[in-house]
Biotite code that builds the C-alpha atoms (Angstrom):
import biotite.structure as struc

atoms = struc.array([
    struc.Atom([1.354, 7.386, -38.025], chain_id="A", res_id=1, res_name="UNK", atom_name="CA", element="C"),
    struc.Atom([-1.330, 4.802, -39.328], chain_id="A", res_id=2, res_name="UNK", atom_name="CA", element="C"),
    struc.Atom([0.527, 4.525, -42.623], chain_id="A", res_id=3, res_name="UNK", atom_name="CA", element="C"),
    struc.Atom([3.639, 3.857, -40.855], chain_id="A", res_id=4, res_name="UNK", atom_name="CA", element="C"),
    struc.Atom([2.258, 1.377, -38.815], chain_id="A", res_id=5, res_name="UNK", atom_name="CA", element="C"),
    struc.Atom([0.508, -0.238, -41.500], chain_id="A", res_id=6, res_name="UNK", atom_name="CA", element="C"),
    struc.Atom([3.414, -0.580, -43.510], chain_id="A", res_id=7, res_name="UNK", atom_name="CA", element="C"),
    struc.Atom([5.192, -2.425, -40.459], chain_id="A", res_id=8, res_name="UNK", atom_name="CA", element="C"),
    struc.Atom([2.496, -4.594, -40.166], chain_id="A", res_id=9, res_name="UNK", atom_name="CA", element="C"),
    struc.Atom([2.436, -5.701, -43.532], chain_id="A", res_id=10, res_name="UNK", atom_name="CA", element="C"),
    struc.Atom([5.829, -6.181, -43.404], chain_id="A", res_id=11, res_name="UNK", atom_name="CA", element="C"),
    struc.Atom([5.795, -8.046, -40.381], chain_id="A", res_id=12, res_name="UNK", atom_name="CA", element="C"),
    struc.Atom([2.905, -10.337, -42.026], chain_id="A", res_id=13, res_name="UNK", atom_name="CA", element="C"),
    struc.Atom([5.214, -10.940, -45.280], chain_id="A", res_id=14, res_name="UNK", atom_name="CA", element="C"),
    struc.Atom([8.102, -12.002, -43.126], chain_id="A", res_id=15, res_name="UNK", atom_name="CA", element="C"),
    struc.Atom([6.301, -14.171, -40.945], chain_id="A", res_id=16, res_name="UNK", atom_name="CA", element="C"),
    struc.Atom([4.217, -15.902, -43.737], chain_id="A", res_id=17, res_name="UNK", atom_name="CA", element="C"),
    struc.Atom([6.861, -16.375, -45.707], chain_id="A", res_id=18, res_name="UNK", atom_name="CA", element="C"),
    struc.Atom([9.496, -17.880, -43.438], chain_id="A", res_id=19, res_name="UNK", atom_name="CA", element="C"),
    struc.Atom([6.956, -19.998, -41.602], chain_id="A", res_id=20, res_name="UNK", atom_name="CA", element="C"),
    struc.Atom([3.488, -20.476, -43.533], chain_id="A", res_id=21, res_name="UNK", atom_name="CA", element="C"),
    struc.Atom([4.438, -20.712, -47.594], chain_id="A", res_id=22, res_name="UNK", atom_name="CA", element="C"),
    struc.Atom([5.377, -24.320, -48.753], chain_id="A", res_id=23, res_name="UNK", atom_name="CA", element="C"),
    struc.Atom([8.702, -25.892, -48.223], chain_id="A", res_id=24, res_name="UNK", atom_name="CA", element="C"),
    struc.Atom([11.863, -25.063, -50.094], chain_id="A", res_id=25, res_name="UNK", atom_name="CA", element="C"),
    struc.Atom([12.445, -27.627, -52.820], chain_id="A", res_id=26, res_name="UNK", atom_name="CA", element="C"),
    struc.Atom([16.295, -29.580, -52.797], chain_id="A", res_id=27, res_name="UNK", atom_name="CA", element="C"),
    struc.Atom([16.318, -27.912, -56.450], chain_id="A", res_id=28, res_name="UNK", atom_name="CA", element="C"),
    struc.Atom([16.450, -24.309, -55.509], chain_id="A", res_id=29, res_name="UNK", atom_name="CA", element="C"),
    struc.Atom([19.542, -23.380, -55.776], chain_id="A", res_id=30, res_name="UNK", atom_name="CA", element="C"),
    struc.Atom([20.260, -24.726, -58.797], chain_id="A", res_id=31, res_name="UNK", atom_name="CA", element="C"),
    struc.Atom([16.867, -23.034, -60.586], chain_id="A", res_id=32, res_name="UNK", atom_name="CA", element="C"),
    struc.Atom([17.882, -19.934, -58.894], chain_id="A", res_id=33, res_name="UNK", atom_name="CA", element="C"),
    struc.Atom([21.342, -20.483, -60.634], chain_id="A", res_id=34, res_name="UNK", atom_name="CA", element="C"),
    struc.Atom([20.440, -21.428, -63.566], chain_id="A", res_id=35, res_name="UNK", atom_name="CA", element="C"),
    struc.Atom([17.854, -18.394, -63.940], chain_id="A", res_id=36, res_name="UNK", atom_name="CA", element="C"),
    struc.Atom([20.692, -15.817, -62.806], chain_id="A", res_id=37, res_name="UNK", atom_name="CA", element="C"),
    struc.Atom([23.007, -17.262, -65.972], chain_id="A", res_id=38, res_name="UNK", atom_name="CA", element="C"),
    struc.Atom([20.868, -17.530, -68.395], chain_id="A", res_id=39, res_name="UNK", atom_name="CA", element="C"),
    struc.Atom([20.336, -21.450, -68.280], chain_id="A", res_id=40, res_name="UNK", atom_name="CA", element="C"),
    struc.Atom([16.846, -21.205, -69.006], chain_id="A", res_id=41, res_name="UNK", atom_name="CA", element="C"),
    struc.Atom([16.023, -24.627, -71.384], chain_id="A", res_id=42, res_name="UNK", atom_name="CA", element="C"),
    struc.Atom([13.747, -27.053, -69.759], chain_id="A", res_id=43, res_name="UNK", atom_name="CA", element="C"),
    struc.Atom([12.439, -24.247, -67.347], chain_id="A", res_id=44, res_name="UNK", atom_name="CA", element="C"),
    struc.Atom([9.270, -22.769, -67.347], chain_id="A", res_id=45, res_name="UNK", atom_name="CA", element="C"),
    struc.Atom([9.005, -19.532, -69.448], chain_id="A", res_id=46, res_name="UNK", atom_name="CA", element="C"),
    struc.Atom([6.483, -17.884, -67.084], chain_id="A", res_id=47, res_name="UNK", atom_name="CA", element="C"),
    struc.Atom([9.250, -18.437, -64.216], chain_id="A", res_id=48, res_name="UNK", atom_name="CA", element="C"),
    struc.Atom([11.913, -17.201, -66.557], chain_id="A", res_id=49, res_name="UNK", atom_name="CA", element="C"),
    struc.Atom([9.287, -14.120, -66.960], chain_id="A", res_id=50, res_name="UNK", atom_name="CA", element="C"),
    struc.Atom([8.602, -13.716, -63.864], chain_id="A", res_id=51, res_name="UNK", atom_name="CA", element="C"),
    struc.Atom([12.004, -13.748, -62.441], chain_id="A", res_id=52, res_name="UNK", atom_name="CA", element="C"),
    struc.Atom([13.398, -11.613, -64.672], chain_id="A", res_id=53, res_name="UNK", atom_name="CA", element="C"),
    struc.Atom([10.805, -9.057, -63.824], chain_id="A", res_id=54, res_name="UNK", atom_name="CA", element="C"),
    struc.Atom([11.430, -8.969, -60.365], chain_id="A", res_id=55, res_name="UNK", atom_name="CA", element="C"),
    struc.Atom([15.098, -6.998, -61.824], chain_id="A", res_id=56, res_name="UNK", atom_name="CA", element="C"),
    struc.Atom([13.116, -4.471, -63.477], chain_id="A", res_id=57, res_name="UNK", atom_name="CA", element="C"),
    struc.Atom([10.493, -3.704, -60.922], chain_id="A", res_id=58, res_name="UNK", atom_name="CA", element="C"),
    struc.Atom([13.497, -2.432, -58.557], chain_id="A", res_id=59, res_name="UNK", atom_name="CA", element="C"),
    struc.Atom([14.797, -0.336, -60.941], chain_id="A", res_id=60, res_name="UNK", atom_name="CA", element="C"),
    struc.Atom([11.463, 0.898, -61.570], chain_id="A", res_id=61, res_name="UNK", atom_name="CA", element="C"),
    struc.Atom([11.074, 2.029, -57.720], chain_id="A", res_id=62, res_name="UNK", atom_name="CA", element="C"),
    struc.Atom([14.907, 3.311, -57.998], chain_id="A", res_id=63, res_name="UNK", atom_name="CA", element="C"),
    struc.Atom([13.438, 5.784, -60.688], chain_id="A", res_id=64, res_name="UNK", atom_name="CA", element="C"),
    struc.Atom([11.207, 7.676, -57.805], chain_id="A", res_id=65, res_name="UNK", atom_name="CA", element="C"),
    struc.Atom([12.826, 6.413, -54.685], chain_id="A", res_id=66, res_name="UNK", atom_name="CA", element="C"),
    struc.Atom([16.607, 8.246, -55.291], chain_id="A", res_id=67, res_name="UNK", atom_name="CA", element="C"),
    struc.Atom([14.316, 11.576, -55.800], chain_id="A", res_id=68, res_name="UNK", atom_name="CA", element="C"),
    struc.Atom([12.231, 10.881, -52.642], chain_id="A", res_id=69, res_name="UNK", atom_name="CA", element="C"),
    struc.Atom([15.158, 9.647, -50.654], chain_id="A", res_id=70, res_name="UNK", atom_name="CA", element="C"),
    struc.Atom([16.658, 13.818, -51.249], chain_id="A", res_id=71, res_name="UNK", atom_name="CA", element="C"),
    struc.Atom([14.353, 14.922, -48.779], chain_id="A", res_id=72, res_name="UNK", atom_name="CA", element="C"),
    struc.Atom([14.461, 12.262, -46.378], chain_id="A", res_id=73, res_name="UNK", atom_name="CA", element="C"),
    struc.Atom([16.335, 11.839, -42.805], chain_id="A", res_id=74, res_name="UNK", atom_name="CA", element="C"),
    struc.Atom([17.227, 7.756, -43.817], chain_id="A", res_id=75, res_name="UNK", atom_name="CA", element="C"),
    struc.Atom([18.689, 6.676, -47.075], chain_id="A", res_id=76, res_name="UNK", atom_name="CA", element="C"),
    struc.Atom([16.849, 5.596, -49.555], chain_id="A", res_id=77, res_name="UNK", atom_name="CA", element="C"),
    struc.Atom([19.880, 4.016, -51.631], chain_id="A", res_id=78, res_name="UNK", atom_name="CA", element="C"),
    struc.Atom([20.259, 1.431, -48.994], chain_id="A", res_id=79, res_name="UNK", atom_name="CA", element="C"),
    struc.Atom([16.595, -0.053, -49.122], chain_id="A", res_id=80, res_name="UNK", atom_name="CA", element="C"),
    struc.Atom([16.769, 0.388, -53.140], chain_id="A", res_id=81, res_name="UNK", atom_name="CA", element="C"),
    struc.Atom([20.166, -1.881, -53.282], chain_id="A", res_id=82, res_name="UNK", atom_name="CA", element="C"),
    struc.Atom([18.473, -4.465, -51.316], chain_id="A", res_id=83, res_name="UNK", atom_name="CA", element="C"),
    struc.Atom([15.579, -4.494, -53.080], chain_id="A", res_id=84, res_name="UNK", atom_name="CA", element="C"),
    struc.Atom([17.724, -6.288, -56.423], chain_id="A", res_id=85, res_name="UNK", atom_name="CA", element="C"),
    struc.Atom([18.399, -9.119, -53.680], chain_id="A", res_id=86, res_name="UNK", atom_name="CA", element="C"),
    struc.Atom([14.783, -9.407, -51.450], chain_id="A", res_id=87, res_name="UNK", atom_name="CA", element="C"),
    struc.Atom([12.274, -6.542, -53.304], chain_id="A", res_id=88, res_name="UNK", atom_name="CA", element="C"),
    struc.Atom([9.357, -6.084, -50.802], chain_id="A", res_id=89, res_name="UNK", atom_name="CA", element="C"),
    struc.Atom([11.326, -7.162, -47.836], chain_id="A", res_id=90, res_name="UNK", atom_name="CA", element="C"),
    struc.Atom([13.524, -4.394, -47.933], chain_id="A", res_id=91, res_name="UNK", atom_name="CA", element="C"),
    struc.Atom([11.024, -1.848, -49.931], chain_id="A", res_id=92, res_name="UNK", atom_name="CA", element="C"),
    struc.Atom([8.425, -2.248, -47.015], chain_id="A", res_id=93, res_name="UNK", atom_name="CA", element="C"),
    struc.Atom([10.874, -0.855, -44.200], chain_id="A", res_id=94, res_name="UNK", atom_name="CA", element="C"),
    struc.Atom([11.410, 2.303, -46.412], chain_id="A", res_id=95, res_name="UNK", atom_name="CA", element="C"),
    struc.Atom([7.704, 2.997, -46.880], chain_id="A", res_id=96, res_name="UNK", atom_name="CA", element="C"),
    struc.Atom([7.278, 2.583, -42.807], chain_id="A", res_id=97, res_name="UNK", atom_name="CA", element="C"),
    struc.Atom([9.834, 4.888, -42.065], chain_id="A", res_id=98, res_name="UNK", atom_name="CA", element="C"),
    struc.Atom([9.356, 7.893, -44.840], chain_id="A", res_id=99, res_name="UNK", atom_name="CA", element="C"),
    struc.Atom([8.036, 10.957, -44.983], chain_id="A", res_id=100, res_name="UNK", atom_name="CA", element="C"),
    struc.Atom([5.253, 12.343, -47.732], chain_id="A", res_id=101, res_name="UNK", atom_name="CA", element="C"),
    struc.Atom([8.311, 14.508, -49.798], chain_id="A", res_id=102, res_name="UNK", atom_name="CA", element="C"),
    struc.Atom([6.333, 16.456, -52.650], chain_id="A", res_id=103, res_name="UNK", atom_name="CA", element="C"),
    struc.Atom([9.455, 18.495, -53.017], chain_id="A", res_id=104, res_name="UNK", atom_name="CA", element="C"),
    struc.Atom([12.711, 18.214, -54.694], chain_id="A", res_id=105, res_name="UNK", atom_name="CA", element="C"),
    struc.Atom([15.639, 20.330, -53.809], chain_id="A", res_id=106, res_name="UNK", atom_name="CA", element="C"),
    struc.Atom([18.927, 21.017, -55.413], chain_id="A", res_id=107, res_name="UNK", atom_name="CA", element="C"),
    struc.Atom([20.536, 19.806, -58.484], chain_id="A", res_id=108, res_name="UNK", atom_name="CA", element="C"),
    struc.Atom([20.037, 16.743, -60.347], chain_id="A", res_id=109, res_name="UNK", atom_name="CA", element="C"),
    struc.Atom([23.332, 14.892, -60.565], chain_id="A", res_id=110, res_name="UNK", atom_name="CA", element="C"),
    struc.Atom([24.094, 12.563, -63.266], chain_id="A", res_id=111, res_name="UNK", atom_name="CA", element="C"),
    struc.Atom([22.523, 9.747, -61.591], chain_id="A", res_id=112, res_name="UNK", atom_name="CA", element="C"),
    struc.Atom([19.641, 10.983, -60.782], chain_id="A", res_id=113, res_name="UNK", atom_name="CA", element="C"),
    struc.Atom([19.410, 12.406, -64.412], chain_id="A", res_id=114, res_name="UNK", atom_name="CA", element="C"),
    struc.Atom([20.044, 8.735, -65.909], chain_id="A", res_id=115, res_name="UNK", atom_name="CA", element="C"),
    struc.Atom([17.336, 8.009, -63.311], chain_id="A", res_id=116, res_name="UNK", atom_name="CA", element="C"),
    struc.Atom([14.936, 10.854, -64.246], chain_id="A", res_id=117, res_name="UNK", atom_name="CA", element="C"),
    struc.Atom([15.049, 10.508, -68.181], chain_id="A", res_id=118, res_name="UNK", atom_name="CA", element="C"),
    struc.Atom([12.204, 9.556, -70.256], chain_id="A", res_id=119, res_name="UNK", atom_name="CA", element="C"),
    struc.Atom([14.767, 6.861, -72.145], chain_id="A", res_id=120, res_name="UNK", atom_name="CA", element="C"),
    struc.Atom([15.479, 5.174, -69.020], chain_id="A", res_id=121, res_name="UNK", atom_name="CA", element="C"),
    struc.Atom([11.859, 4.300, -68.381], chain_id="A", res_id=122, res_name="UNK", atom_name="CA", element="C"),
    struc.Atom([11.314, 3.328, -72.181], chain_id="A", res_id=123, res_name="UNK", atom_name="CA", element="C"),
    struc.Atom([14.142, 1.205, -71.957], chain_id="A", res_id=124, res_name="UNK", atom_name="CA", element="C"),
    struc.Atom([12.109, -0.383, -68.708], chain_id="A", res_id=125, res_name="UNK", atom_name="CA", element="C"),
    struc.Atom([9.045, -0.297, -70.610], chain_id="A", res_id=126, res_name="UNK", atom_name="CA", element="C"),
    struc.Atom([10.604, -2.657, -73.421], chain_id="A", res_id=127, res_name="UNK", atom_name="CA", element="C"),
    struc.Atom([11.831, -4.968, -71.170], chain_id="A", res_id=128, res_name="UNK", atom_name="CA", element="C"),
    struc.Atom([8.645, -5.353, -69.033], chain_id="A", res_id=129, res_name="UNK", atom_name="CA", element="C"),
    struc.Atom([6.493, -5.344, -72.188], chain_id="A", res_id=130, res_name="UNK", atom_name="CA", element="C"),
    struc.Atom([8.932, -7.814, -73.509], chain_id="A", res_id=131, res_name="UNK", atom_name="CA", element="C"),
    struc.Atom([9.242, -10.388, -70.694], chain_id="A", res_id=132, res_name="UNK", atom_name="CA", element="C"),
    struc.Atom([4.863, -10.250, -70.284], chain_id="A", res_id=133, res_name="UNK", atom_name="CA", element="C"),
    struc.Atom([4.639, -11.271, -74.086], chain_id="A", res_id=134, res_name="UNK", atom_name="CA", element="C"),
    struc.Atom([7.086, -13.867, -73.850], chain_id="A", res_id=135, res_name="UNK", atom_name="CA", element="C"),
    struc.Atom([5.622, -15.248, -70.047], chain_id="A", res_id=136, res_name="UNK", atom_name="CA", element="C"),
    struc.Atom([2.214, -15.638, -70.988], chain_id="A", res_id=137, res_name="UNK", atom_name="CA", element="C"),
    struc.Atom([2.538, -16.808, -74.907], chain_id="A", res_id=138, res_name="UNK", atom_name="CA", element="C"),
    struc.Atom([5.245, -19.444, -73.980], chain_id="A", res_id=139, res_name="UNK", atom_name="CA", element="C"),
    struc.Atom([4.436, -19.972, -70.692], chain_id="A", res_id=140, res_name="UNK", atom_name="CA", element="C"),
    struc.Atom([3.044, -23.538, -68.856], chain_id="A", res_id=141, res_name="UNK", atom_name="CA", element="C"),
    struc.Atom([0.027, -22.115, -66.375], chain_id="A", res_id=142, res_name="UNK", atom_name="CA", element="C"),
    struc.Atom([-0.258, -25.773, -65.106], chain_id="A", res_id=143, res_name="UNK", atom_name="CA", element="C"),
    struc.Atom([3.123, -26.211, -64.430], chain_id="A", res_id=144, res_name="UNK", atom_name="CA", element="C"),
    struc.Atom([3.291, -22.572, -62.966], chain_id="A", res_id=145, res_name="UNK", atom_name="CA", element="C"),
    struc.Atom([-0.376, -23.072, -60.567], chain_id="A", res_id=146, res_name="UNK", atom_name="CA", element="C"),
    struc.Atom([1.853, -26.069, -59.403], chain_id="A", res_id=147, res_name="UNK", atom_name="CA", element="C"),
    struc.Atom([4.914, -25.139, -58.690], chain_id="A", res_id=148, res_name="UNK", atom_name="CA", element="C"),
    struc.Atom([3.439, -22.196, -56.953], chain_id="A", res_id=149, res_name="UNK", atom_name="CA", element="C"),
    struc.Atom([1.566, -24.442, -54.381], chain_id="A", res_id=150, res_name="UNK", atom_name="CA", element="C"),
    struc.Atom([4.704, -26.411, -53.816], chain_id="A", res_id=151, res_name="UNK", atom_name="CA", element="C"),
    struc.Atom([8.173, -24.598, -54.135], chain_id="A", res_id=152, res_name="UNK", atom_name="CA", element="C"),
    struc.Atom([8.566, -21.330, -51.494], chain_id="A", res_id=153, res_name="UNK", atom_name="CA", element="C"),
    struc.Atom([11.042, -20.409, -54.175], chain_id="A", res_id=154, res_name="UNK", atom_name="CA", element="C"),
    struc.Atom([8.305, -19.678, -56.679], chain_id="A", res_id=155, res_name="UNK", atom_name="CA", element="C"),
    struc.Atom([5.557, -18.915, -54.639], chain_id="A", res_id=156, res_name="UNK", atom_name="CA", element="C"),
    struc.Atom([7.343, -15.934, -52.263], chain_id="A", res_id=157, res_name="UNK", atom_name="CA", element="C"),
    struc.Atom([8.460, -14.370, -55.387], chain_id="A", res_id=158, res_name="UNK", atom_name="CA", element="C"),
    struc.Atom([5.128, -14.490, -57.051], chain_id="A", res_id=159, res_name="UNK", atom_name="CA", element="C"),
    struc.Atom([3.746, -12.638, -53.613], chain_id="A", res_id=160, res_name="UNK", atom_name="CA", element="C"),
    struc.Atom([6.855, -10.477, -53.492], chain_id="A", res_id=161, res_name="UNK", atom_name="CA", element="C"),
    struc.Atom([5.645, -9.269, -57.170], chain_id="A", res_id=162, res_name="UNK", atom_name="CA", element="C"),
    struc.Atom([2.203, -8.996, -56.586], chain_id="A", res_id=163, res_name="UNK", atom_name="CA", element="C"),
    struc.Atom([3.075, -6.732, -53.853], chain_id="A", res_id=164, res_name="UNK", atom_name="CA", element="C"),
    struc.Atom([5.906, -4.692, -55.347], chain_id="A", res_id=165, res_name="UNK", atom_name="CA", element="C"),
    struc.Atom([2.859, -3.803, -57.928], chain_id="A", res_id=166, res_name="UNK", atom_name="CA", element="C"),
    struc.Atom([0.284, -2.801, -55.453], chain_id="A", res_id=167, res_name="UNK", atom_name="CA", element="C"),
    struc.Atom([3.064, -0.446, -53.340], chain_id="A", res_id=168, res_name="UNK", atom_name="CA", element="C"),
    struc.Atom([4.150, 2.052, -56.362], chain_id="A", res_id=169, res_name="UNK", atom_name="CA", element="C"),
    struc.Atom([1.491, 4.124, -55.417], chain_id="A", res_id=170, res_name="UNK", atom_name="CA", element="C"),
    struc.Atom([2.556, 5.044, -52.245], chain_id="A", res_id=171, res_name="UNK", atom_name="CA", element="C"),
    struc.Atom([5.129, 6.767, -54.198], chain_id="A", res_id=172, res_name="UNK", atom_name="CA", element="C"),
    struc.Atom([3.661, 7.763, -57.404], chain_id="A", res_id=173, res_name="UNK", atom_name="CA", element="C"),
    struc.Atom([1.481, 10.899, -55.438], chain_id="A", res_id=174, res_name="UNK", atom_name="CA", element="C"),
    struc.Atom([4.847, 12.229, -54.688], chain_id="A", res_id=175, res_name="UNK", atom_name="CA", element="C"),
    struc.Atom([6.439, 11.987, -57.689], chain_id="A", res_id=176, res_name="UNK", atom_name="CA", element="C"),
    struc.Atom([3.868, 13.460, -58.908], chain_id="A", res_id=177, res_name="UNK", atom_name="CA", element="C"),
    struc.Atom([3.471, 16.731, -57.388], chain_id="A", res_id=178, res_name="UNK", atom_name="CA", element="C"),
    struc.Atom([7.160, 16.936, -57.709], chain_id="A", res_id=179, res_name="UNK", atom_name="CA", element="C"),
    struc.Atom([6.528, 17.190, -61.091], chain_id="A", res_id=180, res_name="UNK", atom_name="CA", element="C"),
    struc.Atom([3.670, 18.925, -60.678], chain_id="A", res_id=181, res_name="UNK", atom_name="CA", element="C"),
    struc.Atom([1.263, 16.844, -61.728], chain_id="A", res_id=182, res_name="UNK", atom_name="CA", element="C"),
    struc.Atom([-1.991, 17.167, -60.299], chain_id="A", res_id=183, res_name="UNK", atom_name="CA", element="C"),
    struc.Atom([-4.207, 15.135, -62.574], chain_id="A", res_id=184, res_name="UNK", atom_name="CA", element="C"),
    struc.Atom([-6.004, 12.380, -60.572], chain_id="A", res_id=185, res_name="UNK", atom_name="CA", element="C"),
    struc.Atom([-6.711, 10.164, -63.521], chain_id="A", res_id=186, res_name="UNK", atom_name="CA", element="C"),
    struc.Atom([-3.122, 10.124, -64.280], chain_id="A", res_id=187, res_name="UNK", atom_name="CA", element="C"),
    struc.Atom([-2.602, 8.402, -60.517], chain_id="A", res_id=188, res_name="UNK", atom_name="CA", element="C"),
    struc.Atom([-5.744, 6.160, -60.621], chain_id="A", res_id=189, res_name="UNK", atom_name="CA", element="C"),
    struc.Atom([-4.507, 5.006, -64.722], chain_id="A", res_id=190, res_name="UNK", atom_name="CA", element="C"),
    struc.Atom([-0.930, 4.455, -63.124], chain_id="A", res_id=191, res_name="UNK", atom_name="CA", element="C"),
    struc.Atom([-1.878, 2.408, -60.238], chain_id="A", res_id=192, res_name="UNK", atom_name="CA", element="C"),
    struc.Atom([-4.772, 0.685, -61.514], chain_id="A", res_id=193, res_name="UNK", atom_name="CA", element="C"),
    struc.Atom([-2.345, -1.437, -64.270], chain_id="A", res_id=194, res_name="UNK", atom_name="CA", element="C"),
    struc.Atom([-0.046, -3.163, -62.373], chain_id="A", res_id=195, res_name="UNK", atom_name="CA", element="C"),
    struc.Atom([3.810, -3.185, -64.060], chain_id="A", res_id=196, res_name="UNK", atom_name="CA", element="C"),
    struc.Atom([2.720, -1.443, -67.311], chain_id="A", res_id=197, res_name="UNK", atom_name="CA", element="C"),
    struc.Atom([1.150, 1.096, -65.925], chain_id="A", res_id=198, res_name="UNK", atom_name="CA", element="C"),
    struc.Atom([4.620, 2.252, -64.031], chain_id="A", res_id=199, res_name="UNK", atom_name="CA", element="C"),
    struc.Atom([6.667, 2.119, -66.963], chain_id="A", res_id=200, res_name="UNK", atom_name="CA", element="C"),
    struc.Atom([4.323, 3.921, -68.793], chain_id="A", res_id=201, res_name="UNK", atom_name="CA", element="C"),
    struc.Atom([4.498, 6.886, -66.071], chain_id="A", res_id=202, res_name="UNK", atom_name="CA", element="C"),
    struc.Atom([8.381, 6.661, -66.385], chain_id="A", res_id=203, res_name="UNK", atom_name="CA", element="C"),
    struc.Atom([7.909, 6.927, -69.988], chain_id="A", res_id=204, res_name="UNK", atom_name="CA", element="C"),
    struc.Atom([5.973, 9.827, -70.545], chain_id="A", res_id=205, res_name="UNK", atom_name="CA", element="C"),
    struc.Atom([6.538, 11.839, -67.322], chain_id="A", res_id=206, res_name="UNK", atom_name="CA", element="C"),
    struc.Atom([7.915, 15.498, -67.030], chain_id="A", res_id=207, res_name="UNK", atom_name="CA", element="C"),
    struc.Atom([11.337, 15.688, -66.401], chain_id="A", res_id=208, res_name="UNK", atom_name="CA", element="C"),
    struc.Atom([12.086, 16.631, -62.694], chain_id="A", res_id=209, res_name="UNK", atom_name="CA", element="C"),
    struc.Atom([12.424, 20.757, -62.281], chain_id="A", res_id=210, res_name="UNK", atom_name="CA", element="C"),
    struc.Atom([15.611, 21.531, -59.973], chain_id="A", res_id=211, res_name="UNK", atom_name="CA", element="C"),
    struc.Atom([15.711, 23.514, -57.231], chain_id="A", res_id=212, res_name="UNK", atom_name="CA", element="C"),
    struc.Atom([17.912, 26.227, -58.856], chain_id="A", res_id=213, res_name="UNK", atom_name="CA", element="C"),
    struc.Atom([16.898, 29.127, -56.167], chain_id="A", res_id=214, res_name="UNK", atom_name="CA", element="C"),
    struc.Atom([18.199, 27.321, -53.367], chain_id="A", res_id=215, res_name="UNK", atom_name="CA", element="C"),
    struc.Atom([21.297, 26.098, -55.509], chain_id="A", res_id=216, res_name="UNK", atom_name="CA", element="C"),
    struc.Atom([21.997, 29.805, -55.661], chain_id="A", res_id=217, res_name="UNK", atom_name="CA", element="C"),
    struc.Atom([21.859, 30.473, -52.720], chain_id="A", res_id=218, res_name="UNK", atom_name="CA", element="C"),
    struc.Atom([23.642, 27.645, -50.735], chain_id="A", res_id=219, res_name="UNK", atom_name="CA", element="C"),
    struc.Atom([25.992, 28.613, -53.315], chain_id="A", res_id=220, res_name="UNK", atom_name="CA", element="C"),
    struc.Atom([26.267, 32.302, -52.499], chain_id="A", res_id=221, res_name="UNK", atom_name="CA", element="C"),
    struc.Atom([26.127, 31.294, -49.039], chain_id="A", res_id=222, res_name="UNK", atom_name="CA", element="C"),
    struc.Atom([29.114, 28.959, -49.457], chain_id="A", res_id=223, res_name="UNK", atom_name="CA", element="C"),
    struc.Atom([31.054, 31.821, -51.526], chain_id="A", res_id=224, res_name="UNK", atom_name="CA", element="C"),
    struc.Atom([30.531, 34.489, -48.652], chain_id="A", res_id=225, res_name="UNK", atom_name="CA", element="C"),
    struc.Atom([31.923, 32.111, -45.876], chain_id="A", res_id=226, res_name="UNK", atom_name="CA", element="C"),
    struc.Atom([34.510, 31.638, -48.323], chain_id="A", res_id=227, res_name="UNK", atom_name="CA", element="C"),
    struc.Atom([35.307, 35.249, -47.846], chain_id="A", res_id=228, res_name="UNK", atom_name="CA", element="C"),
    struc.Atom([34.838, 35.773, -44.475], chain_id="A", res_id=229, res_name="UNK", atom_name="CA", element="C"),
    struc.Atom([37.330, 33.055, -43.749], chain_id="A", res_id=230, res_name="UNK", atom_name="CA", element="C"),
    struc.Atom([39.703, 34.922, -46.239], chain_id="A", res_id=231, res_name="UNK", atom_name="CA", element="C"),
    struc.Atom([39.168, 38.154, -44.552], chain_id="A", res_id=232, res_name="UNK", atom_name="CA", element="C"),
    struc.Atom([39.951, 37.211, -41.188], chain_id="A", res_id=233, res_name="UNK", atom_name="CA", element="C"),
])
């Protein structure tokens, strides 16, 4: 109950602060937010480009462990993972309130969740992260950023909304984890300790999730003798 509550709170907190204490929204918003979405990045700031770019990746990064954990849990997880793309924490934060710890995966892995589960997938998220840091920080314009950050809610919501998208993957990672069975601490503690890199690495180098073929089997035998029985009569 205290993590759920916790997780409201926090969530509360982010929507109040950022609705009614972060700076102003600039007249030029829309068109940077534009401009970033199609690629019309000259004259803007490469560590905006970065980051804004990276807030598409870190969803898909929590839709690589949320889809499993959403198997085993009474509200769907696809729903808060779709509106993450659009408002990351805001809808992320909900999820983590209202979950339950799921170290367990049942059933088969459909091809979605296989796209989802594969080590190429999280290389592929890797590259992109790894990518979008190098670029950010050589080419970037701190300054400008440090600026821009005390004066646009635009820029400085997002950078909060990252910061805490990076501190909330381990509420999920211990999960993941045993579903994998992986019981090393250090793994966790190297995961969560290196924000961004340190979850694409995971999703790089993880085991591939085992499938519940037992219970497959037997919802399948179970399905096949109602089968009959309905034939019979």
């Amino acid at each position: 109950m205290g993590r759920k509550v916790s997780f409201g709170l926090l969530w509360l907190g982010f929507v109040t602060y950022a609705f009614f204490l972060a700076p102003p929204t600039q007249p030029d918003t829309f068109d940077l937010i534009k401009n970033l979405s199609t690629g019309q990045i000259a004259g803007i700031n490469p560590l905006i480009v970065a980051l804004f770019n990276i807030m598409g990746i870190l969803p898909l990064i929590y839709s690589a462990v949320l889809f499993m954990d959403g198997r085993g849990q009474k509200i769907r997880a696809w729903i808060f993972a779709t509106a993450s793309f659009a408002v990351g924490a805001f809808a992320l934060l909900p999820y983590l309130a209202l979950r339950e710890p799921n170290p367990s995966f049942s059933g088969r892995k459909n091809w979605f969740i296989k796209l989802l589960d594969s080590r190429w997938f999280g290389i592929a998220l890797a590259f992109g992260a790894i990518g979008l840091v190098v670029y950010g920080f050589s080419q970037g314009n701190w300054a400008d950023f440090v600026q821009q950050w005390r004066t646009s809610r635009f820029i400085h919501v997002m950078s909060l909304d990252f910061c805490l998208l990076c501190l909330l993957f381990p509420s999920l990672l211990g999960d993941d984890m045993a579903r994998r069975g992986l019981k090393d601490d250090r793994i966790f503690w190297a995961v969560s300790l290196v924000p961004l890199l340190g979850a694409v690495t995971y999703l790089s180098l993880r085991p591939p999730l085992p499938e519940d073929i037992e219970n497959v089997h037997k919802a399948s035998g179970q399905g096949s003798a109602e089968k009959a029985s309905v034939s019979g009569v």
